[in-house]
N, C-alpha and C positions, 0 to 999 in steps of 0.2 A: 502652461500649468495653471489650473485654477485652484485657487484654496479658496473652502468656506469657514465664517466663522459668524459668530454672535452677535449683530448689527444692533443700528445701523456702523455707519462710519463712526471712528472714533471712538470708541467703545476702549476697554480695557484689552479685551482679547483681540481687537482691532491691531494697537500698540503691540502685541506677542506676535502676531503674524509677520508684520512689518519689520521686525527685529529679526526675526527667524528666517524670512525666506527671503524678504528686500522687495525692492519696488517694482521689481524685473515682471512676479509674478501676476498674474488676475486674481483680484480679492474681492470676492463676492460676500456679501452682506444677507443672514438670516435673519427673521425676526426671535425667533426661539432656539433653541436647543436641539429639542426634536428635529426642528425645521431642517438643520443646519447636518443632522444624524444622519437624518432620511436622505439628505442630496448627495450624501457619500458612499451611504449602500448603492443609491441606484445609479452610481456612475456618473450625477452630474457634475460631481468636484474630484480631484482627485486626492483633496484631505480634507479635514474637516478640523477645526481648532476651538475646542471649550475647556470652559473653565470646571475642575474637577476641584478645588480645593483653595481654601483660603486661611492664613494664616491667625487670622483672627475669628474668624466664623463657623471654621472647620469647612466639612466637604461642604459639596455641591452637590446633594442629594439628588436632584432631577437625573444629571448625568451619567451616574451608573446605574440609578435603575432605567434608567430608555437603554441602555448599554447590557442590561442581562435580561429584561422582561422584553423587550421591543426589538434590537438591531442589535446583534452579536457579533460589534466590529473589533477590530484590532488596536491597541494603543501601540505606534510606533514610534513614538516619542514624547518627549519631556520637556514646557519650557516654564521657568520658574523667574517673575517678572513682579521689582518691587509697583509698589500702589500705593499712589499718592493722591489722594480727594479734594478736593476742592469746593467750593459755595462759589455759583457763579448765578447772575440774574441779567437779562435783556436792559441791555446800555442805556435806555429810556428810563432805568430804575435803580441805577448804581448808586445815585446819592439818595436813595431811598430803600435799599434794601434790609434795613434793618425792622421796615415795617411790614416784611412780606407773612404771609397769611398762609402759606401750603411752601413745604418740600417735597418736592420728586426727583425720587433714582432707583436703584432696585433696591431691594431688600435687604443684600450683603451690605451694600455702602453705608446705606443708611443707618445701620446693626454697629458698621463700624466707626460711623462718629455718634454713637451714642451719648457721650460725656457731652461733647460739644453743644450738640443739637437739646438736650438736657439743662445747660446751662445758660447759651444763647436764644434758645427757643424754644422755652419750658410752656406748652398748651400749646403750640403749632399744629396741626394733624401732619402726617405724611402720604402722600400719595404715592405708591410704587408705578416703578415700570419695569420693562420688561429688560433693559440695561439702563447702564449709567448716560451712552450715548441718546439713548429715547429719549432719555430724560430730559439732555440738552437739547434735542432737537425741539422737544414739545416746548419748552422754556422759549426759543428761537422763535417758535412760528404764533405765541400767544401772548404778545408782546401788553396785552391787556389786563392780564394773570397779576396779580403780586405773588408770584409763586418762585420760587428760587432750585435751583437744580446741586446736585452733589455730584460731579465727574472728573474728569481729569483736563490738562492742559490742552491736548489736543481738542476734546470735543470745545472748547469753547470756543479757542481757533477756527474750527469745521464750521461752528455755527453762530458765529459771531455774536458770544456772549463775554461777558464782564466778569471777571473772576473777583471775587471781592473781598474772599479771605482764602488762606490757603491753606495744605497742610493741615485740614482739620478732623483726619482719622484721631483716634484716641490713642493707639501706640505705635510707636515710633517703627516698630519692625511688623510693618505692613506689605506683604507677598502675597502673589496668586499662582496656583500650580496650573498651568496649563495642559491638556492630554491632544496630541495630535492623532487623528485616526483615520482607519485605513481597513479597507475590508482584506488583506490580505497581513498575514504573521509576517511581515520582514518591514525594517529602513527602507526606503526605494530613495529616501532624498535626504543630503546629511546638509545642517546650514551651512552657507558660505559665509557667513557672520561672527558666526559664532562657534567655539568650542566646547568640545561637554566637556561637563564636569563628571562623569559616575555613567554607570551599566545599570539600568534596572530590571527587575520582572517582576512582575504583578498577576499573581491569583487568584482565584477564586474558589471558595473551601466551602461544603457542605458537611455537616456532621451527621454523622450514620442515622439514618429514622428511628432506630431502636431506643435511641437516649440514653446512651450507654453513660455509664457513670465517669466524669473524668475526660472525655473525649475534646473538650479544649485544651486542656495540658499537654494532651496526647498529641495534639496538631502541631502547638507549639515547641514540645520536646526533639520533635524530628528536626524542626529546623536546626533548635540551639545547640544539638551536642556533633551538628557539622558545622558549628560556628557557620550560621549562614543570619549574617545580619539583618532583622524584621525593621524596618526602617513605620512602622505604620501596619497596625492592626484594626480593621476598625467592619462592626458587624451592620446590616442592613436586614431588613423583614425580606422573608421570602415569598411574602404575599401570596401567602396558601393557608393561614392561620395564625392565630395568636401562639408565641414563644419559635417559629420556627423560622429560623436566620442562616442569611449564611456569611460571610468571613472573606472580605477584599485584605490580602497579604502583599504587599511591599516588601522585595528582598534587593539588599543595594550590592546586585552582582548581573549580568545577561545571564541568560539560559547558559548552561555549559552542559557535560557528556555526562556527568557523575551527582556532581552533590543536590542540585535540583531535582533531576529525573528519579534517584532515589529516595528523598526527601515525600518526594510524588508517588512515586509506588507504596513508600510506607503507609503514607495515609491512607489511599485506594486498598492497601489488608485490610487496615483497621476500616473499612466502610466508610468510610468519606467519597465524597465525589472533588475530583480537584479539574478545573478549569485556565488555561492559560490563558489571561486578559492582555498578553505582550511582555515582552523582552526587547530594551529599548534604551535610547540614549538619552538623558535629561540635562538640559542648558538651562545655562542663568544668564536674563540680561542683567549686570550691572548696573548700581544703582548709579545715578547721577550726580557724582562729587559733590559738582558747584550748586546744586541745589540745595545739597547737605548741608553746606558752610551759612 
């Protein structure tokens, strides 16, 4: 079995695979998102594992829309994996890191040690990459750089960097929602690791062209008075013009015979277009005790 995911090694979404499917599988390495999209339509993986959502940053914008405008795959599961950041620099610069001149990592990390990087490195510039892993890796091979990386423990391991402070997201309940995909609507693979916690399904909700007056309450009313819990509502452009969006819905139940499929039809009267983006099982890795302490 090959899984693809967000590279290089080391990566955040690196750590969610590794947790989720174990060492048994082939873990192929994308440089992007898309990248990593496209090798799962066209059957060169047989999942594919990004990151849709972060607890302090919110979504991952790139991922659903390559996921409704681009490759219309399947979310067939759920892994939810704390995230702990790091500042690590090429070992030739440990006992100088405090004079380093550029940060790189993606944009999420970065985002989320705002305070830190604020406080310890107030005029530093930042330089993104394309992950947290790139970023170690670029740190790894430009041992010349006074430039310092924000990742996690593995990547510094991976690429034999110096970690030099730790823990330096800004709040303490730092989480990444992972979406495992799949060009076909079922599980095919349940972890051997891991237990879920919870049943989801995830939509996608158009509201009538007309603009009818009321028509988000209207969406919303269907769910609530089948008590069908919205765990996450959250609207995107439909990139066909200004004001025209459409509605990623989070219901923390699988697909069943009655309260969804009706739920669904109510809408479809009222003119809505409804999409099913997966029905699906969501795991948490557990956070690390002894790191806690």
């Amino acid at each position: 079995m090959r899984i693809g995911f967000l590279g290089p090694r080391a990566t955040f979404t690196h750590l969610a695979v590794q947790a989720f499917f174990g060492e048994e599988v082939e873990q192929v390495a994308y440089k992007t998102i898309p990248q990593c999209i496209d090798a799962v339509a066209a059957g060169e993986i047989d999942f594919a594992v990004v990151p849709t959502e972060n607890a302090l940053e919110g979504s991952v914008n790139l991922t659903f829309d390559y996921l409704i405008h681009e490759q219309p795959l399947y979310i067939v599961g759920e892994i939810v994996s704390p995230i702990e950041q790091h500042l690590m620099v090429h070992p030739s610069r440990k006992n100088e890191w405090e004079n380093i001149t550029r940060v790189y990592s993606h944009s999420h990390a970065i985002a989320q040690c705002h305070k830190f990087l604020h406080h310890k490195f107030n005029g530093v510039p930042y330089d993104y990459a394309s992950s947290t892993g790139a970023a170690a890796q670029y740190v790894s091979q430009h041992p010349e750089e006074p430039v310092a990386a924000i990742a996690n423990a593995l990547a510094a391991k991976e690429y034999g960097l110096e970690i030099v402070m730790t823990n330096i997201h800004d709040y303490h309940y730092n989480h990444t929602r992972f979406a495992i995909l799949h060009p076909a609507n079922q599980l095919e693979y349940k972890s051997p690791n891991l237990k879920p916690d919870k049943g989801k399904t995830t939509l996608m909700i158009t509201l009538p062209s007309d603009d009818q007056s009321g028509a988000l309450h209207q969406v919303l009313s269907a769910f609530t008075w089948r008590k069908l819990n919205m765990s996450k509502i959250e609207s995107r452009p439909m990139k066909t013009g200004l004001g025209n969006y459409f509605f990623i819905i989070d219901i923390d139940m699988l697909l069943d015979n009655v309260l969804i499929p009706g739920a669904k039809a109510e809408l479809e009267a009222l003119g809505c277009t409804v999409k099913l983006l997966g029905s699906y099982e969501a795991y948490s890795i557990k956070q690390n005790k002894e790191k806690e302490s």
